[in-house]
C-alpha positions in Angstrom: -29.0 30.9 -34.9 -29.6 26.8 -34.2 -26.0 26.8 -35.7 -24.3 28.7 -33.4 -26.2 27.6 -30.3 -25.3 23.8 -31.2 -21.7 24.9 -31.7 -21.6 26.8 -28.3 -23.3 24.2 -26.8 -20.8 21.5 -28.7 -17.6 23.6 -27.2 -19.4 23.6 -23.4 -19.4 19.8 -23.7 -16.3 19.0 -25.0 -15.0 21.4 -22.4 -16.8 19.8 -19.5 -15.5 16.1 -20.8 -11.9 18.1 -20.5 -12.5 19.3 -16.8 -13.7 15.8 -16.0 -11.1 13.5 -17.7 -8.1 15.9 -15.7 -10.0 15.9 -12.5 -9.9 12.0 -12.7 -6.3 11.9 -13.9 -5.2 13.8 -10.8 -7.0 11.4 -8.8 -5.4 8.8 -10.3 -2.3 10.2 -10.0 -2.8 11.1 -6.6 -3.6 7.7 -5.7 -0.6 6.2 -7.0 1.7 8.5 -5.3 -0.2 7.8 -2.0 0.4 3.8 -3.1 4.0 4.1 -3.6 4.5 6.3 -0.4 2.8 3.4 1.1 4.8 1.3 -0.3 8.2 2.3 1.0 6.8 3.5 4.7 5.8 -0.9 4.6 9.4 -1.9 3.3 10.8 0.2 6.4 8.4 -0.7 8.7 8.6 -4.5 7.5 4.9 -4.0 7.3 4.3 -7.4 4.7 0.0 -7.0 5.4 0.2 -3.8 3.6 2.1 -5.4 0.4 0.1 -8.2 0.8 -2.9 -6.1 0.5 -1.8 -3.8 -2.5 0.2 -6.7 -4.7 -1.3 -8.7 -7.5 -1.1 -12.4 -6.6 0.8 -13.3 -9.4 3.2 -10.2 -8.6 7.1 -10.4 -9.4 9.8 -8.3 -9.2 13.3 -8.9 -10.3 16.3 -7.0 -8.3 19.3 -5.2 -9.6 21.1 -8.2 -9.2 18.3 -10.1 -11.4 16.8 -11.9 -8.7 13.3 -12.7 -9.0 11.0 -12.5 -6.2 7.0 -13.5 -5.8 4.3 -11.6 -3.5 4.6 -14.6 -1.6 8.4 -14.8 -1.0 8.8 -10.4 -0.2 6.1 -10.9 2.0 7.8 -13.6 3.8 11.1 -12.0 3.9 9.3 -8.5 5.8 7.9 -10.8 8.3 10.6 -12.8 8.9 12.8 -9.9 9.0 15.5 -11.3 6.5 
C-alpha cells in the first residue's frame, strides 16, 4: 500500500513540476513576443530610449549588407533620424 501511495504521490509531482515548467515557458515566450513587438513599434517610432532600455551594452548587430552596428550607434541613428 506505501508503494503505491509513493508512486501516486511520485506521478502528482512530476506532474505538477510539468504544469509549472510550461506555465513559465509561456511566460517567457509571451514576454519575448511582447519584446520584439516593442521592438519594431521603437524602430518606427524612432523611439532610441526604448532600445536603449532593452539592449545589452555591448549589443551588435550586423545588417544584410554586413554592416556592424553598436547599441550606441542604432540608438544614435533613431534620434538623429538618419
Amino acid at each position: 500500500m506505501k508503494r503505491i501511495a509513493f508512486a501516486v504521490g511520485l506521478v502528482i509531482l512530476v506532474f505538477g513540476v510539468a504544469m509549472l515548467a510550461q506555465t513559465q515557458t509561456e511566460t517567457v515566450e509571451q514576454e519575448l513576443i511582447k519584446l520584439e513587438n516593442g521592438w519594431v513599434v521603437a524602430l518606427v517610432k524612432r523611439d532610441g530610449a526604448f532600445l536603449d532600455r532593452i539592449l545589452a551594452d555591448d549589443f551588435m548587430t550586423t545588417s544584410s549588407r554586413g554592416i556592424i552596428s553598436t547599441k550606441a550607434q542604432i540608438v544614435a541613428s533613431l534620434k538623429s533620424g538618419d
